[in-house]
N, C-alpha and C positions, 0 to 999 in steps of 0.2 A: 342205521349206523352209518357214520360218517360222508351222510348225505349220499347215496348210493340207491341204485333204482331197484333194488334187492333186500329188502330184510336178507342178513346173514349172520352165523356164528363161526367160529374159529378154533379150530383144534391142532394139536401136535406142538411139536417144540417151537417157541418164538424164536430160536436163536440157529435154527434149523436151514443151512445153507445149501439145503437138497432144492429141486426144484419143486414150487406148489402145484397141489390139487386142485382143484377147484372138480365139486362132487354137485349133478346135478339127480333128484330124487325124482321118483315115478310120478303117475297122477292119483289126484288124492290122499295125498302123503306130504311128508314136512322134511323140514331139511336135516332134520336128526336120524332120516329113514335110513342114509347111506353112511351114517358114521361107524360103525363096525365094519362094516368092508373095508372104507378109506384106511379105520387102524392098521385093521390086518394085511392090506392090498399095501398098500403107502407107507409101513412105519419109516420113521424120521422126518417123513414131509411134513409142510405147513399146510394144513387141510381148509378151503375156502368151504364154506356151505350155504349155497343161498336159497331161498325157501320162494317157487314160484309164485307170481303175481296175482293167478286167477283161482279164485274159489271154486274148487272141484271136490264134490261128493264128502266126503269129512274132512279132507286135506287141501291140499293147491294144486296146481297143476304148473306148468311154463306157459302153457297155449292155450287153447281150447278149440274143443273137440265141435262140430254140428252132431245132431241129434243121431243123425246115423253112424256115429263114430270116423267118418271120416274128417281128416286133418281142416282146421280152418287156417287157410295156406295165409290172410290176410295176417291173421293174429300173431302166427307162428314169424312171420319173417319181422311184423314190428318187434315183438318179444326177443325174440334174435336178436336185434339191433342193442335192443338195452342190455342183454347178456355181455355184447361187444361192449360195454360201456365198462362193465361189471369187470370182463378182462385186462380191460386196460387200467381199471384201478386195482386192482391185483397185482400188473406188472408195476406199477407205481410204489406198490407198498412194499415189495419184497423184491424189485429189484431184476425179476426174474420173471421171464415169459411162462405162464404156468402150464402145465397138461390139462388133456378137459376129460373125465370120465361122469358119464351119463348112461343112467338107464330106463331103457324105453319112454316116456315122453322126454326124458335129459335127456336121452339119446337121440332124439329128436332135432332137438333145437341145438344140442351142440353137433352133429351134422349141420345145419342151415346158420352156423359160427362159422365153421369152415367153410360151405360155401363162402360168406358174404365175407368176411376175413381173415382168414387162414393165418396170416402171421402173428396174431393176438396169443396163438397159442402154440405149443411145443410140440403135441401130439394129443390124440384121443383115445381113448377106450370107451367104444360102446356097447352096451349093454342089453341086447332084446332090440337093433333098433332098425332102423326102415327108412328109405331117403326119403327126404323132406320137400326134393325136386325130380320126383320121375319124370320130368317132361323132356328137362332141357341136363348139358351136362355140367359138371364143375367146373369151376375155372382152374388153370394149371395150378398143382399143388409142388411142382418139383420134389419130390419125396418127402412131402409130409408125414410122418410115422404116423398107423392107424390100425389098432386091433378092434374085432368082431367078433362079440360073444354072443352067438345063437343058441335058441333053444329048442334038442329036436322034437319036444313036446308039447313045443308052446302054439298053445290053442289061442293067442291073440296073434297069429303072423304067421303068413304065408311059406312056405319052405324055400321061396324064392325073394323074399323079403331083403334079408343080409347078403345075399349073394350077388343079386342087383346092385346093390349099393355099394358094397364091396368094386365089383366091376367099371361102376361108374368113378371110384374117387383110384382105382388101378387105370384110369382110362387118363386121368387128370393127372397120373403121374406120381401121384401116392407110393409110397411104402405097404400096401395093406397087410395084415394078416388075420385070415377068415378065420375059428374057431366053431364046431357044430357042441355043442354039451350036450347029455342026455336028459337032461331036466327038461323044463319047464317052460314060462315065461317070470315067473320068480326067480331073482338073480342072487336068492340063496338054499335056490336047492340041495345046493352039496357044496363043497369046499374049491371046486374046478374057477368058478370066477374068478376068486382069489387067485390060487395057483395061477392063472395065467396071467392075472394083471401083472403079479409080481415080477414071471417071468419075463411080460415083455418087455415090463418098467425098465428089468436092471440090463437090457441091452440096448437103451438109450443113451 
């Protein structure tokens, strides 16, 4: 659609003068995966949903993964970049620098958005998710708004995963705010996702 490095579809009101979504979905999954959240987390917003580039296991993924499951840091930063493409036709079409909520691998790559250009977007909520650059640190975010939704159950992620990351984008001068849930690495174990996006939405 409209020439864009993202197959995406479009949900919520067109005439909706809230700021946009833009909703990144897990691996192996499609971009319909986070539309009941976005309803419920977002109602009124203009919901962006782009469906990642790389064929992963029945669905897509943003990135791809090596064999061991660790991150392929090459793919991950080009995929990035076309995200950034992705945002800034967003801001194009509505006028308005959008939010970025992602979970686990969209929480992925929108961390390494913000790294590579922070100003494309308004704030993030990330979902299960894990920095994209443990080496090196952020570039200054002068108080980017940024919530972190962990999970204390979740058997794909270290219990030092979000907190890390967390630390690194508060180091960069971020706004963060950590969140621990008692779920999962499924970001709809219970209703707490929701409840908090909401929550941090409407103090933006």
């Amino acid at each position: 659609m409209d020439n864009q490095p993202f197959h995406y579809k479009l949900d919520g009101a067109s005439s909706s003068t809230a700021s946009p979504v833009v909703l990144l979905h897990g691996s192996g999954r499609t971009e319909d995966d986070l539309l009941l959240y976005g309803r419920e987390a977002f109602p009124g917003h203009k919901l962006f949903l782009p469906r990642g580039n790389v064929a992963w296991e029945n669905g897509f993924a943003f990135f791809r993964r090596h064999p061991d499951r660790t991150l392929d840091i090459e793919d991950l930063r080009d995929q990035a970049a076309r995200l950034c493409d992705f945002l800034e036709f967003v801001a194009r079409q509505t006028g308005q620098r959008p939010f970025v909520a992602g979970y686990s691998n969209g929480a992925i790559i929108a961390a390494e958005t913000i790294f590579q250009k922070p100003e494309l977007s308004r704030g993030a909520i990330l979902l299960r998710p894990l920095s994209p650059r443990s080496g090196e640190p952020f570039p200054p975010l002068h108080g980017y708004p940024a919530l972190l939704l962990a999970g204390m159950r979740d058997d794909r992620r270290h219990p030092e995963d979000a907190p890390f990351l967390a630390d690194q984008l508060t180091k960069a001068g971020a706004a963060v705010s950590l969140k621990t849930l008692t779920g999962g690495h499924g970001w709809a174990d219970d209703a707490a996702d929701v409840r908090h996006s909401q929550d941090w939405l409407s103090c933006q």
